[in-house]
C-alpha positions as CSV (number, residue, x, y, z in Angstrom):
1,X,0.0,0.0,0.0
2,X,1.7,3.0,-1.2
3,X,-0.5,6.2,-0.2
4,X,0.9,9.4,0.1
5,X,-0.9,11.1,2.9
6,X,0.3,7.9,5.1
7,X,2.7,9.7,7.0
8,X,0.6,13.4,7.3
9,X,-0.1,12.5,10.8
10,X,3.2,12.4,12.2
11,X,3.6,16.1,12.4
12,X,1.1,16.3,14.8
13,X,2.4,13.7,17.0
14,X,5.7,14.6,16.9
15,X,4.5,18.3,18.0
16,X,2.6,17.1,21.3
17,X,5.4,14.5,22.5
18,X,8.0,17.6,21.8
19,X,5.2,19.8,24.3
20,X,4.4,17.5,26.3
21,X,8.1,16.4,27.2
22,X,9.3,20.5,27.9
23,X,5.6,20.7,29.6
24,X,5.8,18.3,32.5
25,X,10.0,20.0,32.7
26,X,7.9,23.0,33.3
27,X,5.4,22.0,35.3
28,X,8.4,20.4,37.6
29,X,10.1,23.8,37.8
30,X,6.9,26.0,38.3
31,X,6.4,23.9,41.3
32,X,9.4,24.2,42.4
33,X,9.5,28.0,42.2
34,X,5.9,28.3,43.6
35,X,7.3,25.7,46.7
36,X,10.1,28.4,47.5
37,X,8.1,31.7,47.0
38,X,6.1,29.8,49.7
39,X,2.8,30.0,46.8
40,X,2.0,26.4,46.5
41,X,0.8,26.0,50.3
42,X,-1.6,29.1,49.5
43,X,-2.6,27.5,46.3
44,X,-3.5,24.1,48.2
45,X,-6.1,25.4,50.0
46,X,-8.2,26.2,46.7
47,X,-7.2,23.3,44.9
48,X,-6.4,19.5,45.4
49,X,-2.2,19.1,44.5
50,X,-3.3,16.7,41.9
51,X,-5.7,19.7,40.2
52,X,-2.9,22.4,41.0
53,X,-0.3,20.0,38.4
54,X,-3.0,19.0,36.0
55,X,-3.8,22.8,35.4
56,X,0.0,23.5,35.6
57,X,0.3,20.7,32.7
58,X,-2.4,21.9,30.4
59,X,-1.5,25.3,30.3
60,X,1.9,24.2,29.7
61,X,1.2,22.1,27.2
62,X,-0.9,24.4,25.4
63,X,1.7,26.9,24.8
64,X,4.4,24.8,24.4
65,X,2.3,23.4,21.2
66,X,1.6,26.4,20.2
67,X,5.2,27.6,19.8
68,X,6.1,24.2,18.2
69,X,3.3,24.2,15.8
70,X,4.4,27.8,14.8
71,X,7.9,26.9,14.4
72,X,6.7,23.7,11.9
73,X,5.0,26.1,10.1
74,X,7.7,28.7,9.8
75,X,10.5,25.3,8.9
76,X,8.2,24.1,6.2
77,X,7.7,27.7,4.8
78,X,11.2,27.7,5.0
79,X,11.9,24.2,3.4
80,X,9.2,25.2,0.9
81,X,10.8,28.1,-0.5
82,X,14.0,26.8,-0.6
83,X,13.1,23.9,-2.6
84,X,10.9,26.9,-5.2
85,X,14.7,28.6,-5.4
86,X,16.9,25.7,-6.1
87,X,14.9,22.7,-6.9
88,X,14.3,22.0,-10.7
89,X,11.4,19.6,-9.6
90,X,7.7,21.6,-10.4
91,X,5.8,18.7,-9.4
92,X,6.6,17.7,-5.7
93,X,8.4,14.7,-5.9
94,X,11.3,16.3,-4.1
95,X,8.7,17.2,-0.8
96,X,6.9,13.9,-1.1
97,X,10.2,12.6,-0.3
98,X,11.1,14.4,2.2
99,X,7.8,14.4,3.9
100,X,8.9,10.6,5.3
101,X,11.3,12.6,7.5
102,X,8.4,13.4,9.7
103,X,9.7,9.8,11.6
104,X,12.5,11.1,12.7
105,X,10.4,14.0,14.5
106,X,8.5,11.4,16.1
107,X,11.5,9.3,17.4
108,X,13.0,12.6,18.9
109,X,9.7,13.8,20.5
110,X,9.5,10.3,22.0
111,X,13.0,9.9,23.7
112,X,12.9,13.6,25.0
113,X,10.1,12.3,27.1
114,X,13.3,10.1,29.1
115,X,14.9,13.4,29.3
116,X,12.3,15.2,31.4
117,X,13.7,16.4,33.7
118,X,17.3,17.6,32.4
119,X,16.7,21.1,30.3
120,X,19.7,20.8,28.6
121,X,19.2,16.8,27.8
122,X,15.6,18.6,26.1
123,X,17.3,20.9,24.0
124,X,20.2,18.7,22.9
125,X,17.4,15.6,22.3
126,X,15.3,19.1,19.8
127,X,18.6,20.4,18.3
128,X,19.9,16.8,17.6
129,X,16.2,15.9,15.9
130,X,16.4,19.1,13.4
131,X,20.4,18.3,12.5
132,X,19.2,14.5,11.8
133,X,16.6,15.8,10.1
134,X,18.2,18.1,8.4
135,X,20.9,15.3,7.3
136,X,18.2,13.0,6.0
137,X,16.5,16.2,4.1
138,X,20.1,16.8,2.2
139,X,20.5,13.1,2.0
140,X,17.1,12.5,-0.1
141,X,17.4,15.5,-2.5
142,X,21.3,15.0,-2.8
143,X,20.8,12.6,-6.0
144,X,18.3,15.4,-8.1
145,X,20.3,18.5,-7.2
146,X,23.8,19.7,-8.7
147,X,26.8,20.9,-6.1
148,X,25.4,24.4,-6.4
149,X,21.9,23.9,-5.7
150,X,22.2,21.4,-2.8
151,X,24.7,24.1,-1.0
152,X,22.4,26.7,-2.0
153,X,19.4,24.0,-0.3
154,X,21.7,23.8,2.8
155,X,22.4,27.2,3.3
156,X,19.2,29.0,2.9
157,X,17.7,27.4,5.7
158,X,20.6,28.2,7.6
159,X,20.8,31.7,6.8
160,X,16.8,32.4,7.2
161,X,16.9,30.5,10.7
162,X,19.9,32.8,11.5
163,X,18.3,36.2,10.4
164,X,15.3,34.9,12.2
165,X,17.0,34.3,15.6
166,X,19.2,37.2,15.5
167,X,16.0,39.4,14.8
168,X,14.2,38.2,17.6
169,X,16.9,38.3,20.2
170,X,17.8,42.0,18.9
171,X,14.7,43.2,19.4
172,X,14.2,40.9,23.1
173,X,17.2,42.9,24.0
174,X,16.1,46.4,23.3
175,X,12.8,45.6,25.0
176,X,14.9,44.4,28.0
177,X,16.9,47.7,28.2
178,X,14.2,49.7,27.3
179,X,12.6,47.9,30.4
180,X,15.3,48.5,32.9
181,X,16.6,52.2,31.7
182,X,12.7,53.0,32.9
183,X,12.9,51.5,35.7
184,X,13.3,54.5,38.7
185,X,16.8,53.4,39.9
């Protein structure tokens, strides 16, 4: 059985294990921080401690997929136009192929769940996912593309994800100093 849309679900998947997994990380440290601040005793007295982390986890979870699920659809914008620059292929055989990658996603949401509670085991299990990823992505269209398109395929990315990052974490730090230099100090 050869269908096409076979593997269409995986996105999703791969999007709640990634939440879920930097959720419950979340949840662990939230308590933690309302534990010290002396908060979570208050907060008992409303609500059942089994309620209190429930709440904690849905709310978590929530916005953790939310910024995943806008970050897959800035990556395959990105992957998208990259293959419209320097792809010769006008019918989509290059994407379908690539689409099988969504696997890999999956595998990496699903062992960042044993890495929990480590923040840094998180990030190194997200980072490591989009390098594979990105490895299998080069790997699949290698065979269609000359030298010059397939660095032009690796580097676009690359660059966009870079301009991207750096624009956001310019403008995070003029908000931040903007912040403090009001502050009346």
């Amino acid at each position: 059985m050869k269908n096409t849309y076979l593997f269409s679900y995986l996105p999703i998947i791969s999007i709640l294990l990634f939440s879920l997994s930097f959720a419950i990380y979340g949840e662990m440290q939230m308590l933690k921080l309302y534990g010290n601040l002396g908060i979570y005793q208050g907060m008992l007295e409303f609500f059942s401690e089994a309620g209190i982390k429930l709440a904690l986890l849905i709310v978590l979870l929530l916005l953790f997929f939310m910024v995943f699920a806008a970050l897959k659809l800035i990556s395959d914008t990105i992957l998208e136009l990259s293959l419209l620059f320097f792809s010769k292929d006008s019918e989509g055989k290059a994407l379908n192929s690539v689409r099988k990658g969504s696997v890999i996603y999956v595998i990496g949401g699903a062992c960042s769940l044993f890495s929990v509670q480590f923040i840094f085991g998180l990030g190194s299990i997200y980072i490591a996912t989009n390098v594979v990823a990105l490895i299998y992505f080069v790997n699949k269209l290698s065979p269609s593309l000359n030298l010059s398109r397939l660095v032009g395929l690796v580097f676009f990315p690359i660059f966009v994800w870079t301009a991207l990052i750096s624009i956001v974490a310019y403008a995070g730090l003029k908000l931040y100093n903007s912040v403090i230099a009001s502050l009346p100090i």
